[in-house]
C-alpha positions in Angstrom: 34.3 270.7 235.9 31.2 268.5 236.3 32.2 264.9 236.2 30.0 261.9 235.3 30.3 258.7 237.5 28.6 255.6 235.6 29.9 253.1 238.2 29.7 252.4 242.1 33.9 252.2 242.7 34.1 255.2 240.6 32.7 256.8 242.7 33.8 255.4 245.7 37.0 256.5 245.1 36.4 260.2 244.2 34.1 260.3 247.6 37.2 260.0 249.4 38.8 263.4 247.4 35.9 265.2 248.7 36.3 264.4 252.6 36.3 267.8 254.8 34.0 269.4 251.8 30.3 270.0 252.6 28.6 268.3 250.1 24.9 268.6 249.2 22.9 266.0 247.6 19.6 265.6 244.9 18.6 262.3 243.9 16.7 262.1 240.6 15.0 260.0 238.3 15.8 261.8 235.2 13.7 263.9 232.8 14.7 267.1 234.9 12.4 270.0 235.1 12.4 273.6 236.6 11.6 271.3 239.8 14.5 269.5 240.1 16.9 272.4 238.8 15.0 274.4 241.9 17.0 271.7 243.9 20.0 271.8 242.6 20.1 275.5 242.6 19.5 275.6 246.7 21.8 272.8 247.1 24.6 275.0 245.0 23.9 278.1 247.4 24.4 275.9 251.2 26.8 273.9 250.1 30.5 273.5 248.5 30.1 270.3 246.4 26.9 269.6 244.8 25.8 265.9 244.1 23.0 265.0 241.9 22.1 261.4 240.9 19.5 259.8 237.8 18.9 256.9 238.2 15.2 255.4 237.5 14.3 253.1 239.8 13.1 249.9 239.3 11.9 249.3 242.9 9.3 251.4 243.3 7.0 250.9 239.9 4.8 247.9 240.5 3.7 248.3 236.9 6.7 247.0 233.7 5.0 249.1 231.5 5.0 252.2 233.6 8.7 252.0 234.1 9.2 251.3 230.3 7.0 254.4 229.5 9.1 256.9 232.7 10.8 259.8 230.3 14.6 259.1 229.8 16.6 262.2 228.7 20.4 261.8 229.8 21.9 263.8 227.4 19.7 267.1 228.1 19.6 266.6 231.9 23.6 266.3 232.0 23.4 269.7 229.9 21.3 271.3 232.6 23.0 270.2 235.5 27.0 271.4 234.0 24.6 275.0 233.3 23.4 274.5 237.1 27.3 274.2 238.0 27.3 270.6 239.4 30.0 269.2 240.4 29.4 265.5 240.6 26.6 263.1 239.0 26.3 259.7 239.9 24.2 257.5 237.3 24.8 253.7 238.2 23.7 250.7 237.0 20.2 249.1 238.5 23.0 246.0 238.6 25.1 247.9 240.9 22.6 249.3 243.0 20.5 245.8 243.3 23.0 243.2 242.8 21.4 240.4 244.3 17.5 242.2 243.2 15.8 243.7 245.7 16.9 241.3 248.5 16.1 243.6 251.3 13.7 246.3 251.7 13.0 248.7 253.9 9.6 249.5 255.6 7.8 251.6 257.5 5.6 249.6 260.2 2.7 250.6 262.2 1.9 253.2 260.3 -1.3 253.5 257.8 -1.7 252.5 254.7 -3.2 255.9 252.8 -2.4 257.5 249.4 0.2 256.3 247.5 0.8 253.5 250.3 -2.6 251.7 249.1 -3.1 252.6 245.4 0.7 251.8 244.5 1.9 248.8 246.3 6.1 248.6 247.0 6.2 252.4 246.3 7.1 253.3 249.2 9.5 250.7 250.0 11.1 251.0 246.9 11.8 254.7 247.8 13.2 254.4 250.8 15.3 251.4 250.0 17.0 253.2 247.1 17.7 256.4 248.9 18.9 254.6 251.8 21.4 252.6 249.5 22.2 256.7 247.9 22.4 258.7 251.0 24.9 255.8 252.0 27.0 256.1 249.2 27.0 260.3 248.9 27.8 260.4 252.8 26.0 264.0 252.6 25.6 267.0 255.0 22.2 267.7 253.0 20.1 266.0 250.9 16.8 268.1 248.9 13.6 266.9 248.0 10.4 268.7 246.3 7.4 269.1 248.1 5.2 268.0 245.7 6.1 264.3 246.7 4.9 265.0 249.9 4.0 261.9 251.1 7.7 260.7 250.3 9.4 263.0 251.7 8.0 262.4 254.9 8.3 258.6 254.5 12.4 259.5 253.5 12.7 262.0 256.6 11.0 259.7 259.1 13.5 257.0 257.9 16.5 259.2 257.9 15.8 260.0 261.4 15.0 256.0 263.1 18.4 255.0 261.1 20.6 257.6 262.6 21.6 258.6 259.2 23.7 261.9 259.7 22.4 263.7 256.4 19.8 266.5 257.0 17.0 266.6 254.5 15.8 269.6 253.4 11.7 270.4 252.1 11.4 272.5 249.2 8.6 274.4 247.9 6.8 272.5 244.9 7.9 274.5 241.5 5.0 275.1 239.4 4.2 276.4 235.8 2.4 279.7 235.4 -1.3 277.9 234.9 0.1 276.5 238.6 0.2 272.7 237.6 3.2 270.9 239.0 6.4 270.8 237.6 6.6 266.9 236.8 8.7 264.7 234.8 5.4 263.0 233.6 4.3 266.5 232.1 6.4 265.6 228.9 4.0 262.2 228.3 0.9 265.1 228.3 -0.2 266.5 224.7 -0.2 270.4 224.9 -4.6 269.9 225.4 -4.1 268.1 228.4 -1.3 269.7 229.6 -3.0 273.0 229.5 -6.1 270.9 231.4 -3.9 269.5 233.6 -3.3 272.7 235.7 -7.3 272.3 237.2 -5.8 269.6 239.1 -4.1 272.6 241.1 -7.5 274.8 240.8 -9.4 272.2 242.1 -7.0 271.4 244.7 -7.1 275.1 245.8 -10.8 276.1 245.8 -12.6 273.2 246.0 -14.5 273.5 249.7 -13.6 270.0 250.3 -11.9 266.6 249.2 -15.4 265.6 247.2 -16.2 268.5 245.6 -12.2 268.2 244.4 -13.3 264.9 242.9 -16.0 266.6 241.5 -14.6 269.2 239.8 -11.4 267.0 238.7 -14.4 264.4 236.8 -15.7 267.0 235.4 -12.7 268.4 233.5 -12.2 265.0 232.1 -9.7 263.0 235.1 -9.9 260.2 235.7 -9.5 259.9 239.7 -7.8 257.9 241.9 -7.7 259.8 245.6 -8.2 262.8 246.9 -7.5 262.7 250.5 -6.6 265.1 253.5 -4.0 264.1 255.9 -0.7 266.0 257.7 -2.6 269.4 257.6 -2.6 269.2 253.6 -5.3 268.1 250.7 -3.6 265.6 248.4 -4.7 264.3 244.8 -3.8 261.7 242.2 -5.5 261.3 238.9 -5.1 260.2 235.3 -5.1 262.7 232.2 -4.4 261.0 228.3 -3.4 257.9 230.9 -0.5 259.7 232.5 -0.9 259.8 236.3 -0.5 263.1 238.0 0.2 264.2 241.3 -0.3 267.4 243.6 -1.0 268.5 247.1 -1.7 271.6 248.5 -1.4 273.2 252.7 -5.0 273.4 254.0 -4.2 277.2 254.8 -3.1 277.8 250.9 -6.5 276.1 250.3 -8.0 278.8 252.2 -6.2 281.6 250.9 -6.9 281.3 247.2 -10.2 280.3 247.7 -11.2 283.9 249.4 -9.1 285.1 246.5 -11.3 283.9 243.7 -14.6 285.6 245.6 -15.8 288.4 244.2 
């Protein structure tokens, strides 16, 4: 039976019942999609308990309105994850999580600023600060994260590795709908027009020759863009559709392959 923790100690103290268990782990911000039930689904399959936390988090928007406007749906994402069959949900309170605020951080030095790391400042930081603080608390063999948020999960794996922290992260394949955009939380913001535009911001990704004639392509369908960039072997993208910013990236070889696809 899937049990809801809504406080740190709660949770503390059922940690302790699961000792000896391998124990699998998918942190969340809500709004849960095909994506994130992709997750939970592996997660269920390599290990015997399966932890999922929701928690939005306040560290990591350096915009108030666009954590105000991030899609809250507890009541239907609890629903999905009993169907899913997991065991244990932790949802705590920013309070708990950042008692004293955001009094420490963590950060990545040395390396350079690009993508997300420049056109969202904290981002990053905030990421990495609050998984740090959740991989602490689950204590987990295996923690799974999308693919799509490329950029952090190699920001979360490099930390995992420097800190010594004895949870493995796992890369999963980006889940995408049948027009190929991105499973996203942010896809519920879209009106159905722009959600069905949306998915050129996949086709341009994947058959554009390179990163400006994606920006090309992307203007011309109505974005409005913020980066399209190259880096780690894969084309990346962020743009704004009906003011809702959207994410992708695609493997340079993928690139290739459904480019010599679309040739007649």
């Amino acid at each position: 039976m899937m049990q809801v923790r809504n406080s740190i100690a709660e949770w503390a103290a059922s940690r302790q019942a699961l000792a000896g268990s391998t124990i699998g782990f998918v942190p969340t911000m809500g709004a849960l999609h095909r994506g994130h039930a992709s997750l939970v689904e592996r997660c269920r399959r390599e290990n015997e308990i399966v932890v999922v936390s929701i928690f939005v988090n306040p560290s990591q928007f350096d915009d108030p309105k666009d954590l105000e406007r991030y899609p809250r749906t507890i009541e239907s994402d609890l629903a999905l994850l009993k169907r899913l069959g997991t065991d244990e949900v932790l949802v705590p309170l920013a309070s708990e999580l950042y008692p004293h605020g955001c009094r420490f951080r963590v950060e990545e030095v040395g390396a350079p600023k690009v993508m997300e790391g420049t056109r969202r400042p904290g981002f990053l930081e905030g990421v990495m600060t609050v998984v740090l603080k959740l991989l602490n608390l689950v204590r987990a063999d295996r923690a799974y994260f999308g693919e799509k948020d490329y950029q952090q999960l190699k920001a979360v794996t490099g930390m995992v590795k420097d800190f010594f922290i004895p949870t493995e992260i796992i890369s999963c394949p980006t889940v995408r709908e049948e027009s190929g955009l991105a499973e996203s939380s942010r896809n519920i913001l879209l009106s159905r027009k722009a959600r069905h535009k949306a998915a050129s911001l996949f086709h341009a990704l994947t058959t554009a020759a390179d990163p400006d004639q994606t920006r090309t392509m992307l203007v011309a369908e109505g974005f409005v863009v913020d980066y399209v960039e190259e880096h780690w072997g894969r084309r990346f993208a962020a743009a704004y559709l009906e003011g809702v910013r959207l994410i992708d990236n695609v493997p340079l070889l993928e690139r290739t392959a459904e480019a010599h696809a679309s040739l007649p």
